[in-house]
Structures are given as C-alpha cells and as structure tokens.
C-alpha positions in Angstrom: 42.6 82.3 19.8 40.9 83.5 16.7 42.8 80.3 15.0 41.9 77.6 17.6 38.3 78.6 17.4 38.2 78.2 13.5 40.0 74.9 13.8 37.6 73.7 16.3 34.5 74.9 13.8 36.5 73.3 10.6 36.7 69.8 13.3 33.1 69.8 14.5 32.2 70.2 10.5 34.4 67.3 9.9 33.4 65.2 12.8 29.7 66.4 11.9 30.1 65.6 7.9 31.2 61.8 8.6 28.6 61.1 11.2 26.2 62.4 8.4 28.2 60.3 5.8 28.1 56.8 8.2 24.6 57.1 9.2 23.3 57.8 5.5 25.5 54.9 5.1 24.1 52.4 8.1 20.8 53.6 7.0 21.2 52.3 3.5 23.3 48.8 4.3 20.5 48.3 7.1 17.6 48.8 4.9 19.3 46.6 2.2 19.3 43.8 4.8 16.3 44.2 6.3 14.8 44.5 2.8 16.7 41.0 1.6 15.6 39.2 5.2 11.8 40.4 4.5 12.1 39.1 0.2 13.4 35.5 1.7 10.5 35.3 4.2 8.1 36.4 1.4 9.5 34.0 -1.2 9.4 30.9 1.0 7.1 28.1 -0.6 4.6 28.5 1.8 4.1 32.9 1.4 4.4 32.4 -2.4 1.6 29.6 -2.6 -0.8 32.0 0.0 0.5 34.9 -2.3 -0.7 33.1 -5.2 -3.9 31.6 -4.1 -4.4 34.9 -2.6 -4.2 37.2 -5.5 -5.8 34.6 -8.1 -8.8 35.1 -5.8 -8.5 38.5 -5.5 -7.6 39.3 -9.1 -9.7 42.4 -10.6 -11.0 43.1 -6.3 -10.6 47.2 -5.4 -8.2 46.9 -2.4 -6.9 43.4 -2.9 -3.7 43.7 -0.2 -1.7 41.3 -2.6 -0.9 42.7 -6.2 -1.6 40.5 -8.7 0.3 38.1 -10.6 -1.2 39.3 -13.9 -3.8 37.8 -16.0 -5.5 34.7 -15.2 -5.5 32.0 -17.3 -8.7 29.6 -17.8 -7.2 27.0 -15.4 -6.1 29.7 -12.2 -9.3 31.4 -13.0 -11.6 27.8 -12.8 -9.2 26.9 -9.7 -10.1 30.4 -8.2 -14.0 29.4 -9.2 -13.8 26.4 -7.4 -12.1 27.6 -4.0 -15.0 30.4 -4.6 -17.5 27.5 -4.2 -16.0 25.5 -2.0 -16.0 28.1 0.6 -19.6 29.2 -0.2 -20.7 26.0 0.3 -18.4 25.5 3.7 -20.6 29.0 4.3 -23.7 27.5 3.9 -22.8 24.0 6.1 -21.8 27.1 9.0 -25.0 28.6 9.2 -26.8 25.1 9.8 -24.1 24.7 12.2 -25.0 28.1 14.1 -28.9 26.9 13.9 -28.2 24.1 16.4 -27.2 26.3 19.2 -30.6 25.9 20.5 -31.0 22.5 20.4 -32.3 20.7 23.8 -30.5 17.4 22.7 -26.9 19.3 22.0 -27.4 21.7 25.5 -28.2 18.1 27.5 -24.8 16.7 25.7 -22.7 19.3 26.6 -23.9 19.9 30.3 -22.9 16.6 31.0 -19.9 16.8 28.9 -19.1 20.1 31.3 -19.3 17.0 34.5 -17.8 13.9 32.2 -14.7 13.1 30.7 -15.4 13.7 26.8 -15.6 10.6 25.2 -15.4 8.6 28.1 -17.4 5.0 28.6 -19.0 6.9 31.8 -19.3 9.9 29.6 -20.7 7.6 26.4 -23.5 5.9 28.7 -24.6 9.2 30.3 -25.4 11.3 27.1 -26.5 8.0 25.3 -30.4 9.3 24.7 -29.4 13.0 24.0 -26.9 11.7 21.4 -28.6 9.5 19.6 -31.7 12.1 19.5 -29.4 14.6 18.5 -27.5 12.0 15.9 -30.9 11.8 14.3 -31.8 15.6 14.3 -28.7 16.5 12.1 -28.3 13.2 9.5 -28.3 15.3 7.0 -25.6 17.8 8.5 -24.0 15.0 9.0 -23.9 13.8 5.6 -23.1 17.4 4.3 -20.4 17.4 6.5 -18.7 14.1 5.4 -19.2 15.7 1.2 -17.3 18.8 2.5 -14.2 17.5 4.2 -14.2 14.9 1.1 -14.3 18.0 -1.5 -11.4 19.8 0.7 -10.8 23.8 1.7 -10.2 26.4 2.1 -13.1 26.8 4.4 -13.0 30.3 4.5 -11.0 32.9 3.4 -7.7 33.6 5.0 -6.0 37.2 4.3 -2.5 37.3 6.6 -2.1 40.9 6.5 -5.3 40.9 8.9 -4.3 38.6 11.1 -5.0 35.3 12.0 -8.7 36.8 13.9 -10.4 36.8 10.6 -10.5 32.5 10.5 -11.8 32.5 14.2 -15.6 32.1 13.0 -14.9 29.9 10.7 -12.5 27.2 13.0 -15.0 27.7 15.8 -17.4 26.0 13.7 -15.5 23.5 12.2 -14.7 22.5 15.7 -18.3 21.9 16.7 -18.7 20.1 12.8 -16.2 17.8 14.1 -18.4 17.1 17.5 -21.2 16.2 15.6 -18.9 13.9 13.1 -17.5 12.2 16.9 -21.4 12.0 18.0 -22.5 10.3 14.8 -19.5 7.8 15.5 -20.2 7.0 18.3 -23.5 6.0 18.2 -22.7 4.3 15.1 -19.8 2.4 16.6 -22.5 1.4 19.5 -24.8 -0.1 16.2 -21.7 -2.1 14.8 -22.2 -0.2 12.0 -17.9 0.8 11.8 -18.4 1.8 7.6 -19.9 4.7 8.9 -18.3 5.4 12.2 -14.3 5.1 10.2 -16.3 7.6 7.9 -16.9 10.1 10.3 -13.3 9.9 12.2 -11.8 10.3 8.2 -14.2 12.5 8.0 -13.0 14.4 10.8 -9.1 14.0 9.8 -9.9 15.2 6.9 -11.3 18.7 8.1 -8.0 18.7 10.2 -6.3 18.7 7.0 -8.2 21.4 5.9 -7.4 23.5 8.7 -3.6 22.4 9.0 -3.2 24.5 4.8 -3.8 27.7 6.3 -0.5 29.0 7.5 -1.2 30.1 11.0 -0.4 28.7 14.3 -4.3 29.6 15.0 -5.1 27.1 12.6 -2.1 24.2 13.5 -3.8 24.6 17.2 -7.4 24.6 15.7 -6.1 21.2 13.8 -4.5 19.3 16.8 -7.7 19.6 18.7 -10.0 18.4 16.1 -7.6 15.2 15.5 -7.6 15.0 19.3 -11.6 14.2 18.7 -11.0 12.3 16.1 -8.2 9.8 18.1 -11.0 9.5 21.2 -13.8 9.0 18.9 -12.1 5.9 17.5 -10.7 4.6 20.9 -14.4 4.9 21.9 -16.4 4.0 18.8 -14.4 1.3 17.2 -14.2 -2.7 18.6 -11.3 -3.5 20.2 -11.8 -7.0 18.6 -10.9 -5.3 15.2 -12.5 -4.2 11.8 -12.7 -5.8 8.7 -9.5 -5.5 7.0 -10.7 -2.8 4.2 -11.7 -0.8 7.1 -8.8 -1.1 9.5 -6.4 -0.1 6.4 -8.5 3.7 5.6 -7.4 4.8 9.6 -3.7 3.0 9.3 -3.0 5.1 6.0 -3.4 8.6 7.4 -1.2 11.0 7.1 2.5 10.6 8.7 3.9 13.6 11.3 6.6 14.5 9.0 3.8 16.1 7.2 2.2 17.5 10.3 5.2 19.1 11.5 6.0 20.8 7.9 2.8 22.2 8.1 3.2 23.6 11.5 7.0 24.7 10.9 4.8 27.1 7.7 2.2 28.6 10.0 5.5 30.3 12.0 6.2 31.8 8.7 3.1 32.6 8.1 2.7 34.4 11.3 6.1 35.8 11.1 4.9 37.8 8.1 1.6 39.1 10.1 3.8 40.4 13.1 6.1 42.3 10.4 2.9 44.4 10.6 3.8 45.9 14.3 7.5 47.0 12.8 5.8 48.8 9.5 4.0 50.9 12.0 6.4 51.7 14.1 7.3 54.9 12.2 3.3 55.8 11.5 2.9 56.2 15.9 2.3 52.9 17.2 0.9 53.0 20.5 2.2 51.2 23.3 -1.6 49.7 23.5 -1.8 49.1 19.7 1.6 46.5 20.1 0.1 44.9 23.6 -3.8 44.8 22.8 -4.6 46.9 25.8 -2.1 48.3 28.3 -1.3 52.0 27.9 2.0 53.9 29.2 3.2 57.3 28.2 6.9 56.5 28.5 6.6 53.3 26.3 4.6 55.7 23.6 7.0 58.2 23.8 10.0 55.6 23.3 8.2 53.9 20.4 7.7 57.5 19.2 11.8 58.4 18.7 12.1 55.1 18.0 10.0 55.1 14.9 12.2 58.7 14.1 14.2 58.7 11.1 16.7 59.3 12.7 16.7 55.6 14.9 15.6 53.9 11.2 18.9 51.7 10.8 18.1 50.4 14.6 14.6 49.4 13.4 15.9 47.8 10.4 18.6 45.6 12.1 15.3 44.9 15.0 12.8 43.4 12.2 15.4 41.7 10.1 16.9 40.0 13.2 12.9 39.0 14.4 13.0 37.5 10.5 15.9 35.9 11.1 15.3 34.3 14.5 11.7 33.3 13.2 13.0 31.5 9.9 15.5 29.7 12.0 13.0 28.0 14.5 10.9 27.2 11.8 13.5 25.1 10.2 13.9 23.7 14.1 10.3 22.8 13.9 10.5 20.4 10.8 12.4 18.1 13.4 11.1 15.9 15.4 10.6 17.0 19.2 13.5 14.7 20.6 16.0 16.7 18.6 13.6 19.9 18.3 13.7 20.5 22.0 17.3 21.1 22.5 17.7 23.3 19.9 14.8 25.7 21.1 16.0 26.2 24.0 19.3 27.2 22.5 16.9 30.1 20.6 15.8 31.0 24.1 19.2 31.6 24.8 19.4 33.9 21.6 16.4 35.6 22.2 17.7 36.8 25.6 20.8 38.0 24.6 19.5 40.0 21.9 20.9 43.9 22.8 18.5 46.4 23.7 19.1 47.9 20.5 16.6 45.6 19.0 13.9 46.0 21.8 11.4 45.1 19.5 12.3 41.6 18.0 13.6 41.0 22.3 10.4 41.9 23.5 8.4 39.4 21.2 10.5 37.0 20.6 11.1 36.4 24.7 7.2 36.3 24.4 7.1 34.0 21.5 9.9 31.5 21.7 8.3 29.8 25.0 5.2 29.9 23.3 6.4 28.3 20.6 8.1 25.1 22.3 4.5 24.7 23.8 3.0 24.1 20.6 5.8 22.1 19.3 5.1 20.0 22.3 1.4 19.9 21.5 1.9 18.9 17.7 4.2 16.1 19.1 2.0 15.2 21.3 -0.7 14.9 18.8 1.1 13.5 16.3 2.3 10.2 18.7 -1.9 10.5 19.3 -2.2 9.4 15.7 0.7 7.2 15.4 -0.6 5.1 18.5 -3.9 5.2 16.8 -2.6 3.7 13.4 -0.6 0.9 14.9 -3.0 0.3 17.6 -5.7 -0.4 14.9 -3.0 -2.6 13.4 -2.4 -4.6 16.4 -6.0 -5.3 17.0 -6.5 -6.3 13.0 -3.1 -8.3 13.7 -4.8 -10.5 16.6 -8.2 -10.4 14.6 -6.6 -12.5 11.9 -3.9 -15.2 13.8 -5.5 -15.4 17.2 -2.6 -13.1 18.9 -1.1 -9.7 19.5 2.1 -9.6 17.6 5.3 -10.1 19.6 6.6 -6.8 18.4 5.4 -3.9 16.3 7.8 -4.8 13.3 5.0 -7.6 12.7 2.8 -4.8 11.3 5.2 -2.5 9.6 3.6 -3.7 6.1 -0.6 -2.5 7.4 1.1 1.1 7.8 3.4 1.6 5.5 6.4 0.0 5.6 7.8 1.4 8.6 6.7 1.3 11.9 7.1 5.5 13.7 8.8 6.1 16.6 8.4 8.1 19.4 8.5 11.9 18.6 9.3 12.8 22.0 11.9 9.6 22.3 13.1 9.0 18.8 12.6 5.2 20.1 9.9 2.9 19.5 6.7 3.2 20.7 6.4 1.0 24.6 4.9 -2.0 23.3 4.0 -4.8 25.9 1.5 -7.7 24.2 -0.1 -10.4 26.5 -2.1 -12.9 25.5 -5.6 -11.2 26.4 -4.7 -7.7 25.6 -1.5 -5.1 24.6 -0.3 -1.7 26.2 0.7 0.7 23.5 1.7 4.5 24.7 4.4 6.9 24.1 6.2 8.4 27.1 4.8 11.7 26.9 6.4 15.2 27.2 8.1 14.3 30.9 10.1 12.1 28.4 9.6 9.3 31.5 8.4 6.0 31.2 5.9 5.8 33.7 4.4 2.0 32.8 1.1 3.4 30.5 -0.2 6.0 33.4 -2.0 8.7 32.2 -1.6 12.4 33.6 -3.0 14.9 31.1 -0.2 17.5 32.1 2.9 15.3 31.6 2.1 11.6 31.5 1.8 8.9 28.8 -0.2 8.9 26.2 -1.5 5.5 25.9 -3.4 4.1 23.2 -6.9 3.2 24.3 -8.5 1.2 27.3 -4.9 -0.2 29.3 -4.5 3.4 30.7 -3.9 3.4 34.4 -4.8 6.7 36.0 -2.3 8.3 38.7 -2.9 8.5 42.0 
C-alpha cells in the first residue's frame, strides 16, 4: 500500500514536472510569436515612416512615447522645423476657423443646408445672399486656406499610442475649412470666374490629401468626406459647357484610387497598432468598461482578470498575434479594388468567426471590426469612382467643348487623364457611358453592383456624374 502511494506521489511529480516543463515551454514559443507578429506590424513602411516622423519631432521631448532614432542631423532636424511650422500655422488658420461660429451669414447657410440638399441648384439659389455675404466676410481665410493645403501637412500632430481622438479637433476643422473652400466656389463658379473656383476644389483635394497621410481610418473617413465636397462643389460650380483647356487638365490630373486605397489599406495598420493597446493591458486589470467605453459587468472583469494571469499568458499571446495577423491580412485585401476586395472580406468574416474561444479577445474585436471594415472599403470605393466620374466627366465636357460632340466612347479621352481611362471599382468594367448629341450619362453602378440606368439612391444606387441623375421613386 505504502508502495502504491509513493508511486502515485513519484507520478503526480512527473505528470506535475512536464506540465511545468510544456507550459514554460508554450509560454516562451508563444511569446516569441507574438513578439515576431508585433516587429512585422511595427516595421511595415507605413509604422516606420510615423515612427520616424514621430520621434524626429519628438527628439530631446521628456516622455516622447517613441524612442529616438539618435541624433538628428541638419536636414531631419530642418524637416522636423518645418512640420513644426506647418502645423503652427494650420493652428493659427483653426482658430479663425472657430471665430466664425457666430457668424449670422454661416448660421443662415447652414439652417437651410439642415432643409436643402447640400450643394443642390435648389439648395445653391436659397443660400445665394448668405453665401456670397459670408464668401466676402472670410476672403482672406479663404486665401489662407488655399496657401495651406498648397504648403501640405501634417495639420496637427498625430501620436498612435493615444488614439486616433487626439486628431478629432483638428479634422473637425478642416472639414468646415473645406465648406468655406466649396462656398467660395461656388459663388465663384456663379461669376464665371472657374481660375478661382478649380482653385478652391484643388484646394480642397489637396487638404484631403493631407488628411489621407495620417494612418488612421479616422482620418481615411475624415478624407472621403471632404472629397465628397469637393466632387459636388465642382458638379455645381463648374460649366457644363467646359473650361479652358489649362483649367480642365489641373481637376483630370488628380490623384488615381490605387493611391487612395494604399493609403486607406495603412490607416488599418495604423489602427492595428493602437488597439494592441487593449491586449498590453490586459495583464495591468483591464476593465470590462475600459475595453467597451462604458458597459460594466463583474463576470467579464473577473474573466479579463485570470485571463490577464500569468498563468493564461501563452493564450493571450497566440490572441494578439492572431488579431495582428488577421489585421495585416485584410490590409493587404484592401489594396485591391472593391470588385475583387469584396469577396475576399467576407472570407475574413468567415475567419473571424471561427476563431476558438481561446482567443476571445482578437474574436470579440475582430467580429466587431471586420464588418466595419467592408463598410469603409465600400465608402473609399465609392468615393474613389466619385473622383474618377469627376475626372473623365470634365474630360467629356472639354472633349465636346473643342469638336462640337461628346465622344463616342471614353477611350477618346484616355490621353486628358492619363493614358488610361479607370474602371469601375465596384465592377472592374468601364464606367456606363451613354453620349447623345445634346448631353452624356456618366455613373458607376454603385455598391448594389446593379445597373439601374443613372438613378440615384444614396443607400445603394448609382453614382452618376453630375446633372443626368434620375431620382427613384
């Protein structure tokens, strides 16, 4: 009996020694993994040129949350100098900005923007005193404006590891900056005065621009709305007749959506690395109301609580590097175009659901996220067949402008924009094109991916490049 017992003891020690053994072991392979997932999201183009800009400005700053890259040398420390300025002067345009909020002309605009279709004909006619009032109020904003989105960002400063919150001020203000750049244009547009109405809509794009560098999704959806102004300012502002050649050609030479999507396929990395944030503190006692902004519940504290235990550590580590791994992968997704993006999202839909519950935390905000995300990827298409339209619809009018008709297909303008005439990003055909002697429909079919003939619903419909939209029934 005495034997059996001490057997028993010498197995339980045994059994007891290689579950110590295997989970020192998990715990090390795990956190070597997690580690090497974290290092490749860190050392992606985008992180390292935010790391760098981040720590040149930050160089010789008490706190700085981004160590230094050493000394400076002349030219990082003029570049550094320069961004310095830039965003003081962005600063200064702000606070003019905030000064108008009181303005009678601005409150009459946007009550009956509140009542109007924005940048409507009906809406242009009824705000037509206010606006031009207003337009000659804030010339010299206006001006100051135009200099800033010429000279470039950043606008503010941008600092990942608190969030994307800290740019809020900032893009609310560029958003209103941009208003006042589609006010100027259009009562410019109304003067035949298009030099300074295409200057306001660059102006505009250009601020976009600005925006689109920061690597947030905040930003990428600040962004799509300002060039959403900037696309109705020039359907509304500019002669459907068409411009002067040198004119037409500064609006067909914006930028491409390859570009657009790269930069909103970065701001998923960029937030990838903020939301790393929640797993860090996951072992320091985060709160069940820290990780949702508000609910509380004992149970989920307490099961945050042993998970954040040493002893669940190799879980945690396979959670975040799997949430760095799923991340990465749809940002690659999102350098796509929609047509072939939207497939493949929602086979990550289908990953992010069968994640186990051993990685609760990358299955909780990654179900959350994923939708989310194929949202915005339809928004940025959507915005980015917005601008195509806008580019070869400009080219279409110059087109007729110069021979007397529309073209009898797009291919007739491929040399005004480059070369190549886009298609479709929610299609990956061309763009609907169907000329007539006295005027053209140009649209894309929308995210319903059905033609429905040029009618606009702002849910699913077309989007349809200027005045030949037909609204539903």
């Amino acid at each position: 009996m005495k034997a059996s017992r001490e057997r028993l003891l010498i197995v339980l020690a045994v059994s007891v020694l290689l579950l110590a053994v295997v989970f020192i072991r998990m715990s090390a392979v795990t956190e070597r993994n997690r580690r090497a997932a974290v290092e490749r999201l860190k050392n992606s183009d985008v992180i390292q040129r935010y790391r760098q800009m981040h720590s040149v400005e930050n160089e010789g700053t008490p706190g700085a949350s981004i160590e230094s890259a050493g000394d400076l040398s002349n030219e990082s420390q003029s570049a550094a100098d320069a961004r310095k300025e830039r965003i003081a002067a962005f600063a200064r345009a702000f606070e003019r900005v905030d000064a108008l909020d009181n303005n009678e002309n601005l409150r009459k605009i946007e009550d009956i923007s509140s009542e109007k279709s924005w940048l409507g004909e009906e809406w242009a006619d009824e705000v037509a005193v206010p606006l031009e009032q207003l337009v000659e109020q804030v010339h010299d904003l206006i001006r100051e404006i135009r200099s800033l989105a010429e000279l470039g960002g950043p606008a503010c400063e941008l600092d990942l590891s608190n969030g994307a919150i800290s740019m809020s001020p900032a893009l609310s203000r560029l958003r209103q900056m941009t208003r006042l750049l589609a006010y100027d244009a259009c009562v410019r547009g109304k003067e035949c005065n298009y030099s300074e109405a295409i200057g306001d809509i660059l102006a505009s794009l250009k601020l976009a621009d600005i925006v689109r560098d920061q690597p947030t999704l905040f930003s990428q959806l600040t962004a799509m709305s300002i060039e959403a102004v900037s696309c109705g300012t020039a359907e509304l502002a500019l002669p459907e007749a068409g411009l002067p050649s040198d004119l037409a050609s500064k609006l067909t030479q914006c930028t491409g959506g390859a570009d657009l999507r790269g930069k909103f396929a970065d701001s998923l990395l960029g937030d990838c690395l903020m939301a790393l944030e929640a797993f860090e503190k996951v072992p320091e006692g985060l709160t069940c109301e820290q990780l949702t902004g508000g609910r509380s519940s004992v149970m989920i504290d307490l099961a945050l609580r042993l998970y954040g235990s040493r002893f669940a550590r190799p879980w945690l580590n396979m959670d975040e590097e799997a949430y760095v791994d799923t991340i990465q992968r749809i940002a690659e997704i999102a350098r796509h175009p929609y047509y072939e993006t939207l497939p493949l999202m929602h086979d990550m839909e289908q990953v992010a659901e069968g994640l186990s519950l051993t990685k609760p935390m990358s299955l909780w905000m990654l179900n959350i996220m994923i939708p989310s995300y194929t949202r915005s990827i339809e928004s940025q298409a959507h915005f980015e067949a917005a601008l195509d339209l806008m580019r070869i619809g400009i080219s279409v009018e110059q087109y007729r402008a110069s021979t007397g008709s529309y073209p009898a297909t797009l291919d007739a303008i491929a040399s005004s924009i480059g070369g190549t005439v886009p298609v479709d990003p929610f299609t990956g055909q061309p763009y609907r094109y169907q000329p007539s002697s006295a005027s053209f429909l140009l649209y894309s079919v929308g995210p319903n991916l059905t033609d429905d003939g040029g009618t606009v619903d702002r849910r699913a419909g077309d989007i349809v490049w200027r005045g030949q939209e037909k609204e539903k029934d």
